[in-house]
Backbone as CSV, one residue per row, in Angstrom:
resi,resn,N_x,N_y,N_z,CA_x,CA_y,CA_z,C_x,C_y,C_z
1,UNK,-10.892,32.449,19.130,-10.465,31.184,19.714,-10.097,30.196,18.598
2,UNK,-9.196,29.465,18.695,-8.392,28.618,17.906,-9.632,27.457,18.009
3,UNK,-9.903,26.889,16.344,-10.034,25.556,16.197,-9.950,24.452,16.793
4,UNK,-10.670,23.321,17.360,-10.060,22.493,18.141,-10.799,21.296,16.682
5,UNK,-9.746,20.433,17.143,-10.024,18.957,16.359,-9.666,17.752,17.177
6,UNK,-9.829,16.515,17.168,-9.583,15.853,17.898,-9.915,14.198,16.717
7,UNK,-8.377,13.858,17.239,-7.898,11.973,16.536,-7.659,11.375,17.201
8,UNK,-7.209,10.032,16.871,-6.982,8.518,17.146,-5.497,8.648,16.766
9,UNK,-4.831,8.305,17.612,-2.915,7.392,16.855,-3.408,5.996,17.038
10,UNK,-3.802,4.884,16.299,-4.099,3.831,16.072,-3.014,3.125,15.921
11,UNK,-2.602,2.592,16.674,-1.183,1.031,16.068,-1.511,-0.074,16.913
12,UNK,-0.402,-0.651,16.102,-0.783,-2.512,16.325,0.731,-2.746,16.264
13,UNK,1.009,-3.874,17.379,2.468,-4.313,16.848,2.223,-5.487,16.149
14,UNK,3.465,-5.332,15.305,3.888,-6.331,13.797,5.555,-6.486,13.558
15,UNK,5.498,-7.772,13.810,6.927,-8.240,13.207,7.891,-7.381,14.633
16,UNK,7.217,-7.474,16.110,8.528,-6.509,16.573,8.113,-5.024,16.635
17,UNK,7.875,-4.770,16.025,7.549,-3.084,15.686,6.448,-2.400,16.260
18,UNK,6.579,-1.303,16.480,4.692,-0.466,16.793,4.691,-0.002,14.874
19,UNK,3.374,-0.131,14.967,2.933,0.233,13.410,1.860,1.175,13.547
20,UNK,2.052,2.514,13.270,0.738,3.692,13.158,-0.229,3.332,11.791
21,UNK,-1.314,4.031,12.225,-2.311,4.036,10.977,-2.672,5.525,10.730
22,UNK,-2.354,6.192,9.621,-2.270,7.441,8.614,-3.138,7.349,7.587
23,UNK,-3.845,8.235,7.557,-5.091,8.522,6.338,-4.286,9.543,5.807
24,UNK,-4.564,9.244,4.237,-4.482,10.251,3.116,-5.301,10.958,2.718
25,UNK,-5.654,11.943,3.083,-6.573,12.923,2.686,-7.194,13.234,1.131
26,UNK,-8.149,13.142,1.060,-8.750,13.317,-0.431,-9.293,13.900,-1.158
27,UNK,-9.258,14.401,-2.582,-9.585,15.618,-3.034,-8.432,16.209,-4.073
28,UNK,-8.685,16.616,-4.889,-7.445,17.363,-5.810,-6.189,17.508,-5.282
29,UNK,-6.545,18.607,-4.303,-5.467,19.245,-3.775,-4.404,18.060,-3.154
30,UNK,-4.920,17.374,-2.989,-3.736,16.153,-2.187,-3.497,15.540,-3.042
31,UNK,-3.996,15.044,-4.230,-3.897,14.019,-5.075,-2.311,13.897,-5.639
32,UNK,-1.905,14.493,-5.558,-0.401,13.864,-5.835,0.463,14.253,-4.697
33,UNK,0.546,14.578,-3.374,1.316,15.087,-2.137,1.364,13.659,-1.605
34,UNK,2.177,13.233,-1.154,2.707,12.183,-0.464,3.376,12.395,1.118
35,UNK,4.763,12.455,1.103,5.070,12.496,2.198,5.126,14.399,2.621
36,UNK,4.623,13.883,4.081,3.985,15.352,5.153,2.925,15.364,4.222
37,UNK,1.690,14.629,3.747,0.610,14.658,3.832,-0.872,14.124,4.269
38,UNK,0.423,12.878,5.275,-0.546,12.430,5.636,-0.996,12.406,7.358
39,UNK,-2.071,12.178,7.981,-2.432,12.520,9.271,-2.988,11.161,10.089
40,UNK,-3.414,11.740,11.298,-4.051,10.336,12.065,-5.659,10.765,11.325
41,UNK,-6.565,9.847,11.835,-7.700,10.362,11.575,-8.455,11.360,12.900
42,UNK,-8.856,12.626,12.597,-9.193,13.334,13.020,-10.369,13.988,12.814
43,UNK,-11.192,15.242,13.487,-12.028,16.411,12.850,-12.276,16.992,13.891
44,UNK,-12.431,18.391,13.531,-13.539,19.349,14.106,-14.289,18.421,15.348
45,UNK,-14.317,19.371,16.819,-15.057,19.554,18.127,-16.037,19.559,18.124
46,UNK,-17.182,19.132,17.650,-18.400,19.995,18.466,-18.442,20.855,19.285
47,UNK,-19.964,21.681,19.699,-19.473,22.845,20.436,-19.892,21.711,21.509
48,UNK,-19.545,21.776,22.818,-20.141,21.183,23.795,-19.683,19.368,23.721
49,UNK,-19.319,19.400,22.568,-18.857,17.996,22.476,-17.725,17.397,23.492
50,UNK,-17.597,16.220,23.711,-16.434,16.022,24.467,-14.853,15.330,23.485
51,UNK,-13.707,15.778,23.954,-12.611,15.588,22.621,-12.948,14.208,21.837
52,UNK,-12.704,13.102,23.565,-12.660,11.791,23.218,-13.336,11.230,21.918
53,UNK,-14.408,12.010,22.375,-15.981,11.271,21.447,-15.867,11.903,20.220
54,UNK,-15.161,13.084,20.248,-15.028,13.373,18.909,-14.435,12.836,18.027
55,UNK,-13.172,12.323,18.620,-11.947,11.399,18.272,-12.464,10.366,17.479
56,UNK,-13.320,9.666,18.652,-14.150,8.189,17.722,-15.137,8.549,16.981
57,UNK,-15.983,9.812,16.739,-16.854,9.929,15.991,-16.242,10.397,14.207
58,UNK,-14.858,10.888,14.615,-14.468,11.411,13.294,-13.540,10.475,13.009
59,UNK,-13.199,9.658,13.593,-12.250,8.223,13.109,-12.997,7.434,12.344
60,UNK,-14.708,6.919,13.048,-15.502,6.030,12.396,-16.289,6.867,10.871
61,UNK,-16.025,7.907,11.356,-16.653,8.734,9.595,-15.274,8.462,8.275
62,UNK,-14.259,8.605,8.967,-13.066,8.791,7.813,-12.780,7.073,7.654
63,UNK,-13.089,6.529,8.249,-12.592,4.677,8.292,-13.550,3.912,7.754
64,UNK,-14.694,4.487,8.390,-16.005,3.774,8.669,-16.132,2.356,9.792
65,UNK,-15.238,2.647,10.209,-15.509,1.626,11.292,-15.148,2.123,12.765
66,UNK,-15.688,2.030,13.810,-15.560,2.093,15.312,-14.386,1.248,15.781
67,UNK,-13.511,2.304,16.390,-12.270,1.850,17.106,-12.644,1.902,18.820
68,UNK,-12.567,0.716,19.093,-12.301,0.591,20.559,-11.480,0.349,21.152
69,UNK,-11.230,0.533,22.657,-10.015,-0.109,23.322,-9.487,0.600,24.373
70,UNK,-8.093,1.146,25.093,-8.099,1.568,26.199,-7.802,2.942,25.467
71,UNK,-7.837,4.040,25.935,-7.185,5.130,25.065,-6.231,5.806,26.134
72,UNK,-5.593,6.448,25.304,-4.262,6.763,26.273,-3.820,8.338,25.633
73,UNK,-4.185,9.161,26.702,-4.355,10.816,26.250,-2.607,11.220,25.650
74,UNK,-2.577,11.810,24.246,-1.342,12.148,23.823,-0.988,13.577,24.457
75,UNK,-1.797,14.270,23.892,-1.457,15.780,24.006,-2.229,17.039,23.413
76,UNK,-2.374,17.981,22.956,-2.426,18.854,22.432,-1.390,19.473,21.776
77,UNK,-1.871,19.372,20.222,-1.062,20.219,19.429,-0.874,21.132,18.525
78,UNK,-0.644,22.517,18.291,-0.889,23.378,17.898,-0.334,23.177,16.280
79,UNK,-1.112,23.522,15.091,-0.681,23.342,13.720,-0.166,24.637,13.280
80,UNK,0.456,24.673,11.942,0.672,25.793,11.923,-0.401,26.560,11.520
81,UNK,-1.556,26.439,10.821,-2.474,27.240,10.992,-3.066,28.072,12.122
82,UNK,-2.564,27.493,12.992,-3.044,27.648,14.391,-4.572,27.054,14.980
83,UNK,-4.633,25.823,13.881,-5.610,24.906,14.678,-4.966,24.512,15.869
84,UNK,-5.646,23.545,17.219,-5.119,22.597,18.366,-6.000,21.260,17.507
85,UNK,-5.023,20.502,17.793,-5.106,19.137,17.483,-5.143,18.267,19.122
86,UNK,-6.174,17.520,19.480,-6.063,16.966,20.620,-6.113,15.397,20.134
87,UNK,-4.871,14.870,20.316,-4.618,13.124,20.487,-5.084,12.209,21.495
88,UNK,-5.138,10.933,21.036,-5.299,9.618,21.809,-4.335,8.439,21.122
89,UNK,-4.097,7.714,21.689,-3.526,6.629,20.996,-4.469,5.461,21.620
90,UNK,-4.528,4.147,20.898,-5.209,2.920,21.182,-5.149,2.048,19.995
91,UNK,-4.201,0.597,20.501,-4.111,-0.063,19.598,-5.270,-0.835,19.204
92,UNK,-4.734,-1.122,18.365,-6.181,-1.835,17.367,-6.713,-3.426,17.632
93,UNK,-7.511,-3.406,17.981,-8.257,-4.647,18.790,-8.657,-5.449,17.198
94,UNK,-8.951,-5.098,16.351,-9.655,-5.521,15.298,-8.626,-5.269,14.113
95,UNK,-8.850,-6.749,13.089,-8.182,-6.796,12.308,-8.407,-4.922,11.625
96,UNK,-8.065,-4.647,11.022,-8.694,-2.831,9.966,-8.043,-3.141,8.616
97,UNK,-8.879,-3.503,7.713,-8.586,-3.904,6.198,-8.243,-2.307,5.453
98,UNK,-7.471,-2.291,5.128,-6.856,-0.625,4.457,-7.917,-0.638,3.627
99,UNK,-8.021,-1.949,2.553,-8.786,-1.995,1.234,-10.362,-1.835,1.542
100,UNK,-10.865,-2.273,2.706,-12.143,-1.379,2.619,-12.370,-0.646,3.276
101,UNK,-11.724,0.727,3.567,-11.795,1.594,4.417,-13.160,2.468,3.588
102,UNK,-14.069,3.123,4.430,-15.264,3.536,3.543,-15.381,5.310,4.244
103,UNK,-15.106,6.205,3.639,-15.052,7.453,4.414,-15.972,8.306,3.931
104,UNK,-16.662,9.074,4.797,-17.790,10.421,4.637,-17.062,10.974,3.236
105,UNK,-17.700,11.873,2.297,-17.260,12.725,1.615,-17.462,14.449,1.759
106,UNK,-17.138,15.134,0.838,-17.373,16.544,0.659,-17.249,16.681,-1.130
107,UNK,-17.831,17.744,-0.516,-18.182,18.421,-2.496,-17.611,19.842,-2.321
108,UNK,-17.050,19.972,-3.291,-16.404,21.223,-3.661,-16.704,21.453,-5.122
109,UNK,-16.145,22.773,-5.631,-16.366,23.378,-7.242,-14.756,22.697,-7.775
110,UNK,-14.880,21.986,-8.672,-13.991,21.352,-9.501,-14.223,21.236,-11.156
111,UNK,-13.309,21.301,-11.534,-12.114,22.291,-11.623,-12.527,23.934,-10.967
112,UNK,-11.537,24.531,-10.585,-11.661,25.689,-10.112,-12.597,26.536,-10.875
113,UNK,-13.507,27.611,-10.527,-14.132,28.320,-11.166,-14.919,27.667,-12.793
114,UNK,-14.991,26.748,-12.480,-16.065,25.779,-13.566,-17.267,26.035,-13.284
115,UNK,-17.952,26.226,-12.231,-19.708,25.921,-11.900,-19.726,24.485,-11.497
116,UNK,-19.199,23.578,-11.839,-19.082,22.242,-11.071,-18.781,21.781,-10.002
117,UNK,-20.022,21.039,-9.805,-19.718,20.253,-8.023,-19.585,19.063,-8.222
118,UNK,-18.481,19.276,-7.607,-17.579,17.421,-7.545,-17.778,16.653,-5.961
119,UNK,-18.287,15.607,-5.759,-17.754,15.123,-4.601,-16.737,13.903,-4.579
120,UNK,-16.171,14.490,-3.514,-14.761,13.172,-2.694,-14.623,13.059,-1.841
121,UNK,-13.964,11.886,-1.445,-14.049,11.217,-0.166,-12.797,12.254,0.719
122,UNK,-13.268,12.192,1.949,-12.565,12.832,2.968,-11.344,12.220,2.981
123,UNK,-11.197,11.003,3.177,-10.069,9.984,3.258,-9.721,9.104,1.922
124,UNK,-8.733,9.131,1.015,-8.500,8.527,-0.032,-7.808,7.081,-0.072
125,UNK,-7.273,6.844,1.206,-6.564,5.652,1.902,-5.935,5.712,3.050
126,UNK,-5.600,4.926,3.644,-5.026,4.839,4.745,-3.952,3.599,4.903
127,UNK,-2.848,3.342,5.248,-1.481,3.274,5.697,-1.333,2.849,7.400
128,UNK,-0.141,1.495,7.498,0.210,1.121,8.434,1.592,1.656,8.374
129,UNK,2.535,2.556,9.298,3.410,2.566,9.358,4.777,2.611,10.293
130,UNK,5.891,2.574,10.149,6.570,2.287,11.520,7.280,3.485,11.905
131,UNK,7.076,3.995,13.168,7.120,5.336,13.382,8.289,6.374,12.748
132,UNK,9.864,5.220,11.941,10.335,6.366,10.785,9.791,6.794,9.816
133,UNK,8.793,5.851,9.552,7.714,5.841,8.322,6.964,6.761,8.504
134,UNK,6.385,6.948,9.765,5.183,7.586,9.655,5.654,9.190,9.632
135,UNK,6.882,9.170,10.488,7.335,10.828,10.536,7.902,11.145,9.203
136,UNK,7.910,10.576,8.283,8.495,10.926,7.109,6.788,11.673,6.233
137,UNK,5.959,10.562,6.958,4.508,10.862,6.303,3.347,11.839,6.540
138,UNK,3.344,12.180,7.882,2.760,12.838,8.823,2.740,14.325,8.514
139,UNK,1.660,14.907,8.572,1.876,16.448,8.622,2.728,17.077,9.629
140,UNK,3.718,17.619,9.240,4.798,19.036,10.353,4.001,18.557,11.302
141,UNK,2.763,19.680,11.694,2.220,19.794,12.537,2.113,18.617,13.998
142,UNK,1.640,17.356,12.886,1.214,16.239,13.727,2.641,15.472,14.075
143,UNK,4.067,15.855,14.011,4.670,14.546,14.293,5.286,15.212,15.544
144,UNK,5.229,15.795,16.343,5.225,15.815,17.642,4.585,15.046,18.796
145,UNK,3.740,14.352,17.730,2.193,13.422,18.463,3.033,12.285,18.097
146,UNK,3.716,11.983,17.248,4.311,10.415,17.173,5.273,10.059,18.509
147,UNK,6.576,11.626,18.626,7.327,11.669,19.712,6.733,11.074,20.654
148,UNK,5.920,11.696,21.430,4.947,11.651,22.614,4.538,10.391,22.672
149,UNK,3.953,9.787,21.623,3.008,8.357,21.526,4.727,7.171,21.505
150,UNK,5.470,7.892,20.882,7.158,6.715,21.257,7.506,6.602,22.625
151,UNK,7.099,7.692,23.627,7.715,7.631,24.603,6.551,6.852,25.674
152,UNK,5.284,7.711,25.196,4.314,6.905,26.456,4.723,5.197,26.154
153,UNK,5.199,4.955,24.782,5.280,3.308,24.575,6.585,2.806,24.983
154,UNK,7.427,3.458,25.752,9.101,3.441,25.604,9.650,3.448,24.506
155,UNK,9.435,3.795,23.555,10.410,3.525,22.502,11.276,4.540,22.118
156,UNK,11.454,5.189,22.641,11.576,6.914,22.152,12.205,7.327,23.275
């Protein structure tokens, strides 16, 4: 059985615009990937868990802060790994300062085959952007979830 994960599409309108919020993933391997590397905030199901709650439980680990508000079911979407990615969208009730975004970490062996354990943050920053922006930024996988989130908003 395929992976399930479950995120937030977070925007706010500005200046006119819908504006998404995109985390940069953190850790070596991303450290210089830019555009198609970045995602909504997401994670891993619990077993028994419910998506929603997962959504806000792995948004407030990668942000550190609790997003509330109405949520509005995107879709399911298959990556190419063949994870499912399950969406929400809900704009942002609360100012969200990029600059103190505070995210869970992980430890890995760094440099490769060293014996060294390094830890880093899950999330290295995070980004407001306007949905050409964001599909320029977004993993393959995830910008089918922007489509969807343009149209539930009319824009698209």
């Amino acid at each position: 059985m395929a992976k399930r994960s479950a995120g937030l599409l977070i925007y706010r309108r500005s200046d006119g615009d819908l504006r998404v919020l995109l985390v940069h993933p953190g850790g070596p391997f991303w450290a210089k990937k830019d555009d198609g590397a970045w995602s909504i905030p997401k994670g891993l199901v619990g077993e028994d868990e419910d998506e929603l709650t997962a959504a806000q439980r792995e948004t407030e680990e990668e942000l550190g802060i609790r997003v509330n508000g109405t949520f509005a079911r995107l879709g399911d979407y298959r990556q190419p790994g063949g994870k499912i990615v399950s969406g929400w969208s809900v704009e942002a009730t609360i100012d969200i300062d990029l600059a103190a975004i505070k995210s869970n970490s992980f430890t890995m062996e760094w440099p490769p085959r060293s014996g060294s354990l390094k830890e880093f943050p899950e999330v290295d920053r995070a980004g407001w952007f306007t949905l050409p922006e964001a599909e320029v930024k977004i993993l393959k996988g995830q910008r089918p979830m922007l489509l969807d989130f343009a149209r539930q908003q009319g824009a698209g």
